[in-house]
N, C-alpha and C positions, 0 to 999 in steps of 0.2 A: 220798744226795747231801749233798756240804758244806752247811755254814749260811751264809750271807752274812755275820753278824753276830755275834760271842760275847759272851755277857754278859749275856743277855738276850734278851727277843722284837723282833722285826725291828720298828721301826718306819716302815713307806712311806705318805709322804704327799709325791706329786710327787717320789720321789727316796727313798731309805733313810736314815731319819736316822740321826745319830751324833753323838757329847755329850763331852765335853772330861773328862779323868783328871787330878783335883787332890787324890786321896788316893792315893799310889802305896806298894803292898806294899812292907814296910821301908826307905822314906825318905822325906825330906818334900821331894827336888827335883822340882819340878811342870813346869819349865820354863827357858828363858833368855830376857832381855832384852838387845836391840840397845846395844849403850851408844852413845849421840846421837857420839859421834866415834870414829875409829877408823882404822885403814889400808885398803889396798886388796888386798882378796884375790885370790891368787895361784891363779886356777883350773886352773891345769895344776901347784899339787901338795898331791898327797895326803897329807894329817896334813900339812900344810909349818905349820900355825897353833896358838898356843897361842890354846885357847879364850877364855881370861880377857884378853885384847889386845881383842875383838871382844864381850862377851857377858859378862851380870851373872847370875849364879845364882837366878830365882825358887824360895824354898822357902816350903811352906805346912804346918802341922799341924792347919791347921783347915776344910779344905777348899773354901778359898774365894781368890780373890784380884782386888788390885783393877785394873783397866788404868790407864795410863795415857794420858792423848791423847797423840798422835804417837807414841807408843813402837811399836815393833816386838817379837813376841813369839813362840815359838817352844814351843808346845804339845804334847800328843799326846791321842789319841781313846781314850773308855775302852774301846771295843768294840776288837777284832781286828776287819780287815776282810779279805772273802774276794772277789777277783773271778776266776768260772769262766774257763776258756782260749779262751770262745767268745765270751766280754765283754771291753769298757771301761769305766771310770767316770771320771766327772768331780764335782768338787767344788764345791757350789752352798751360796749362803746358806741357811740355812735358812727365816728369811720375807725377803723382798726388803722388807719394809716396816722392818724393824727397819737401822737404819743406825749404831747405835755405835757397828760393831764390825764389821768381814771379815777372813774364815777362810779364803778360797778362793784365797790368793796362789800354792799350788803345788799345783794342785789335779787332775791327770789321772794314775789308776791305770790302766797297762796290763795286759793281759788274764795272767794267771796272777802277779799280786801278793797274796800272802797264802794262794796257792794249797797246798797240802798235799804233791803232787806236785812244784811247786818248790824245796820246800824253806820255805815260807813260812809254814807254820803260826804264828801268833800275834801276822801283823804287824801295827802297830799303823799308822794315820794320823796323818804328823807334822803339825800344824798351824800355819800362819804367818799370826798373827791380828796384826792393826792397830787401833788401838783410834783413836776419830774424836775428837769435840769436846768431850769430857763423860769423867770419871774413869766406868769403868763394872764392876762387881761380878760377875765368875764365880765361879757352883759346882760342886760336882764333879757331877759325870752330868748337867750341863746342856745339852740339845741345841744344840750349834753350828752345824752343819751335815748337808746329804744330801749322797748319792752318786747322781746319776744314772746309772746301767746303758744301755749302747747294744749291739746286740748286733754283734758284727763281720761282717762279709762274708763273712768265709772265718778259718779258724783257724789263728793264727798258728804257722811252724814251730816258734820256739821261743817260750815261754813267762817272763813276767819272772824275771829271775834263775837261771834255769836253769844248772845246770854251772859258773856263774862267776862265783860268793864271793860276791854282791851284797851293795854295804854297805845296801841297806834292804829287801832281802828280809827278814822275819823282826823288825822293825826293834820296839823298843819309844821311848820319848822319848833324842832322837839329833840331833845337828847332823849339816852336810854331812861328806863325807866329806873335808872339806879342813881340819876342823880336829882334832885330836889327842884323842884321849879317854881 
């Protein structure tokens, strides 16, 4: 059977955790930042957007970075995540007590994302973190967030991404598919 998790041993406590990637194998871009103004994007077209219109380049070589409040920031998860074709998940704070900082803006995996069979080996979870009232300090493999697992009803005919090119089947740190890469 698949692992749920690569990179290490499963961590479940209420949910599967999973920890933010700020050392990324040959380069130091960890992420993008929202720039506070900007146009309005055009969701009916794909690649219609130059990234740099919309989005500031976070790089780091020291594995670490700092939030800023209000900013909008756009991550990825160090694990690959796997959900079987007989699951869903959802993305949950990891302690509800801790409030700097939520992760969970785009947060439901459907069932055969990251799946092997779909084509999705090694996808990663993009992260769309907000940073609250207080400048706040990430490190890398620092746990952000779980995945809660629901098991489904009945198993879906097809499976995420299946047969048809998915831009985040497979995905590692990645905007939508509406801006240009």
């Amino acid at each position: 059977s698949a692992r749920l998790v690569s990179g290490g041993p499963a961590v479940i406590s209420e949910g599967l955790g999973f920890s933010v990637d700020l050392k990324p194998s040959g380069d130091d871009l960890v992420g993008y930042r929202a720039k506070p103004h900007s146009g309005v994007v055009d969701l009916d077209g794909i690649a219609a957007h130059d990234p740099a219109e919309f989005w500031e380049e976070i790089r780091s070589s020291a594995g670490r970075i700092i939030l800023d409040p209000g900013a909008f920031y756009i991550l990825v998860s160090r694990e690959a995540v796997h959900i079987p074709p007989d699951y869903a998940a959802e993305m949950a704070p990891y302690l509800a007590m801790v409030g700097e900082f939520r992760v969970h803006y785009a947060g439901f995996f459907d069932p055969g994302f990251g799946h092997d069979d779909a084509g999705g080996a090694g996808s990663r979870g993009v992260l769309e973190v907000r940073c609250h009232e207080a400048p706040f300090v990430l490190e890398h493999g620092q746990i952000v967030g779980r995945l809660v697992y629901e098991r489904m009803s009945a198993r879906p005919d097809a499976l995420y991404g299946q047969g048809i090119a998915s831009n985040y089947q497979g995905q590692g740190l990645k905007l939508s598919k509406h801006f240009r890469m």
